[in-house]
C-alpha positions as CSV (number, residue, x, y, z in Angstrom):
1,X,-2.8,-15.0,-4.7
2,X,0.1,-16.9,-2.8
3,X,2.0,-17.1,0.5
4,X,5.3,-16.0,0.0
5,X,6.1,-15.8,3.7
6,X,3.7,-17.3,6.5
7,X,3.7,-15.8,9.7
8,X,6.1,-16.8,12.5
9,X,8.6,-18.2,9.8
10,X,12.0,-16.5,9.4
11,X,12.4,-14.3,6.4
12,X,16.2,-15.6,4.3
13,X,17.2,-12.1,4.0
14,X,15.9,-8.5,2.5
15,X,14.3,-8.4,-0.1
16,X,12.9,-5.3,-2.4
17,X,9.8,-5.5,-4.1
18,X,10.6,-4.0,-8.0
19,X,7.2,-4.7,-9.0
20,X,3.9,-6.0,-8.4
21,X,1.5,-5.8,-5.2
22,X,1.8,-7.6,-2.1
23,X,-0.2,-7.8,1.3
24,X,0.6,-7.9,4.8
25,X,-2.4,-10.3,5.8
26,X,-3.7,-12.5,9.0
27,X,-6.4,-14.9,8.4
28,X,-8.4,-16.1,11.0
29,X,-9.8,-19.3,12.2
30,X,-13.2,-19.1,10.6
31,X,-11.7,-18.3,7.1
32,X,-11.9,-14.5,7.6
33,X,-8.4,-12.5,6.4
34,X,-7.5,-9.0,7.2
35,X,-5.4,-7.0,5.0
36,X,-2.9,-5.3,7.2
37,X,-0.9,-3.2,4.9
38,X,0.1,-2.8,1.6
39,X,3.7,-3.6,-0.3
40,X,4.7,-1.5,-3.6
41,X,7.2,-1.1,-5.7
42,X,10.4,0.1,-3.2
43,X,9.7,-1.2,-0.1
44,X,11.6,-3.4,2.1
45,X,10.8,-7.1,3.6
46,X,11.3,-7.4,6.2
47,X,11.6,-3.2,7.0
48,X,15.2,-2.0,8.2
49,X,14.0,-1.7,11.8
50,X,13.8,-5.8,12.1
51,X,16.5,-7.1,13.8
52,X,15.4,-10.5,13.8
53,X,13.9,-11.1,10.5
54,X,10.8,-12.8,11.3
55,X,7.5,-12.5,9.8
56,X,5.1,-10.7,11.9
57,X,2.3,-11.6,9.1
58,X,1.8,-13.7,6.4
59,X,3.1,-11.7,2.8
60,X,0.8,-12.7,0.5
61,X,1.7,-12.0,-3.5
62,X,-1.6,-9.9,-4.5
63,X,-0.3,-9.4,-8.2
64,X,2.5,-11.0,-10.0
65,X,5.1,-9.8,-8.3
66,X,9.2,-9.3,-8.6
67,X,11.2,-9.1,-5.9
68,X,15.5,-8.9,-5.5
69,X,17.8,-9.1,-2.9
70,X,18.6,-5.4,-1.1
71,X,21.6,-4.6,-1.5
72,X,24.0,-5.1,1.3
73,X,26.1,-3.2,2.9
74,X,23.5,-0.3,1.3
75,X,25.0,2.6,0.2
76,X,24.4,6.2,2.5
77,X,21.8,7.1,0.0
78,X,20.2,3.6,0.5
79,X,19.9,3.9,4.0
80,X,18.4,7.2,4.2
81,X,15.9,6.0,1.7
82,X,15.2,3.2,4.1
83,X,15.0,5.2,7.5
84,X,12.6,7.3,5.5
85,X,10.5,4.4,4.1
86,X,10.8,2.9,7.5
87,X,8.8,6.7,8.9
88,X,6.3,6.6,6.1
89,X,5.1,3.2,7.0
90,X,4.6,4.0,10.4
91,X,2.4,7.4,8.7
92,X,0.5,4.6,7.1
93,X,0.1,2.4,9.6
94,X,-2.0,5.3,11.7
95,X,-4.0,6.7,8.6
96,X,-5.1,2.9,8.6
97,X,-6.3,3.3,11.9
98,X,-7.8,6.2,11.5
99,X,-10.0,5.0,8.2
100,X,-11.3,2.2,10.1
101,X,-11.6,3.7,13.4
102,X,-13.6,6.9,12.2
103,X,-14.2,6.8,8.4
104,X,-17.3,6.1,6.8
105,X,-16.8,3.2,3.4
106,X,-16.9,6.1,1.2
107,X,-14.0,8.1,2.5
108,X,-12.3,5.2,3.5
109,X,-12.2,4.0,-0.2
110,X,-11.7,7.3,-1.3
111,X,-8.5,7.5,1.1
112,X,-7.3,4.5,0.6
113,X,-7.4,5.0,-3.2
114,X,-5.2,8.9,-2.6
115,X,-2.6,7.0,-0.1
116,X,-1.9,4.4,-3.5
117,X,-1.4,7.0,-5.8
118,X,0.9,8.8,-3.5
119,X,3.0,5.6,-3.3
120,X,2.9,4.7,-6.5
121,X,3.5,8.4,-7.6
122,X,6.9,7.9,-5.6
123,X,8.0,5.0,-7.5
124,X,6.8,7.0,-10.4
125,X,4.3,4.3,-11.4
126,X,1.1,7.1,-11.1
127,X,0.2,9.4,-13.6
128,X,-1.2,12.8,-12.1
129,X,-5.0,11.6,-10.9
130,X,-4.8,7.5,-12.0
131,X,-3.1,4.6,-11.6
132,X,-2.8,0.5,-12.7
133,X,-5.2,-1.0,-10.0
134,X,-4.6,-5.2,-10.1
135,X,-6.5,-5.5,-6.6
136,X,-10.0,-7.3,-6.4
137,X,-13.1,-5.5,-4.8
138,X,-13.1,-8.9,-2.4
139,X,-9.3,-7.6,-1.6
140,X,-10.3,-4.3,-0.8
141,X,-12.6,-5.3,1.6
142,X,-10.7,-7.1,3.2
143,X,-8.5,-4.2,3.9
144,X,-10.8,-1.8,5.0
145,X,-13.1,-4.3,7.1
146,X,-16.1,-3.6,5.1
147,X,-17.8,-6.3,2.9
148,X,-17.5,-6.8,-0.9
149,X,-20.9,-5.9,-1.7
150,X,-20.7,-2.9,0.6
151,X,-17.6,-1.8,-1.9
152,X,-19.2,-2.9,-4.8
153,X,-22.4,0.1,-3.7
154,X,-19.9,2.2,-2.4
155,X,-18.0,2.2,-5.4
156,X,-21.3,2.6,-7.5
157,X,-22.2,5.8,-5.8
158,X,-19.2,6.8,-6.4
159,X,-19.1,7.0,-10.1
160,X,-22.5,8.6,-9.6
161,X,-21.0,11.1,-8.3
162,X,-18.4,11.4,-10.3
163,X,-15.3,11.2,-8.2
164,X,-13.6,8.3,-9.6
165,X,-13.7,5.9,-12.6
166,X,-12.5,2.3,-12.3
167,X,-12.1,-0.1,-15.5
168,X,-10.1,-2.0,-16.8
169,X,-7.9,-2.7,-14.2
170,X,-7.1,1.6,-13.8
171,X,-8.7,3.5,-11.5
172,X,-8.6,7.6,-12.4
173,X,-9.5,10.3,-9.3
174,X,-11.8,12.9,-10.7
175,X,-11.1,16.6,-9.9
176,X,-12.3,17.8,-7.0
177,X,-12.6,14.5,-5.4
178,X,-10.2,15.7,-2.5
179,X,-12.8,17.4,-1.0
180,X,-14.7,13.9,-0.3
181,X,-12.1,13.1,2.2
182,X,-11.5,14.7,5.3
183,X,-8.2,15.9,6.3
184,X,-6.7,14.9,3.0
185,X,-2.9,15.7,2.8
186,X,0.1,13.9,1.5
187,X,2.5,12.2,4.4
188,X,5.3,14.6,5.4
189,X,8.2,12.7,4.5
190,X,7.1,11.2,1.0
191,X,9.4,14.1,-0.8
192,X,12.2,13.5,1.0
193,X,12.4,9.8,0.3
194,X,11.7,10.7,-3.6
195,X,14.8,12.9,-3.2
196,X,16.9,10.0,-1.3
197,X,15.8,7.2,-4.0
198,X,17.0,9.5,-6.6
199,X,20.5,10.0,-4.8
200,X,21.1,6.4,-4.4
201,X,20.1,5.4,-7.5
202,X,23.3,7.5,-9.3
């Protein structure tokens, strides 16, 4: 893992992430880090609503990672993709709160793991129940404010129970593993911003 942007330093323009994983993060003074949010293949740093490009957190590479400038001026189709993207991370950024506010670690993984596959799915990097998963178990603790060896059990029961497999770097969601998680659905706007990324990329 490595800094690419540290918090409180001005970002040198917008920037899309083509591939790879990066991290919204905020360590604190005894060594402790917090992942804030996730980065995936299509979103903006900073996001459009930043007038003043200055990191707000630390953007942490999780993955190897390849970014490119956003194009500017951006093209109508570009911009409603990014008003859209813009929405959907605010959708995020609550269903976050909500894991770690009222969630238990299994149906906080368990969400967690559905939100990535809808994302990726967008950015048509999902197959129809798995995924490429490059993150750590340390990593995903740190994101869902549990420990590693409370994900390591949680994950354990998990494929006891048959809702998920997790090797080699994939993770696949079993049938019926929706039920798991309460008040499971996908975010309102993710088919409209498929629909704008396709526009703007004719």
């Amino acid at each position: 893992m490595r800094d690419l942007v540290v918090e409180g330093q001005r970002i040198g323009g917008q920037f899309l992430v083509l591939d790879g994983w990066l991290g919204r993060t905020r360590l604190f003074s005894d060594g402790r880090r917090q992942v804030l949010s996730f980065l995936l293949p299509g979103d903006l740093i900073p996001e459009p609503a930043h007038a003043e490009p200055i990191a707000a957190t630390t953007i942490t590479a999780l993955s190897e990672t390849l970014l490119c400038p956003a194009p500017a001026p951006p093209s109508a189709g570009l911009k409603e993709a990014y008003a859209i993207s813009a929405a959907l991370s605010e959708t995020y950024l609550l269903r976050q709160i909500a894991r770690l506010g009222r969630m238990s670690a299994y149906e906080r993984i368990l969400d967690w793991l559905y939100e990535m596959h809808e994302r990726l799915s967008l950015a048509g990097l999902a197959g129809p129940d798995s995924f490429a998963m490059p993150l750590t178990q340390e990593t995903l603790a740190d994101a869902l404010g549990l420990t590693s060896v409370h994900v390591n059990r949680t994950l354990q029961a998990m494929r006891r129970d048959g809702v998920l497999e997790w090797r080699g770097g994939a993770v696949r969601l079993m049938r019926g593993s929706r039920e798991a998680v309460p008040s499971r659905s996908r975010a309102p706007a993710a088919g409209r911003l498929g629909s704008a990324l396709s526009l703007a990329a004719r």
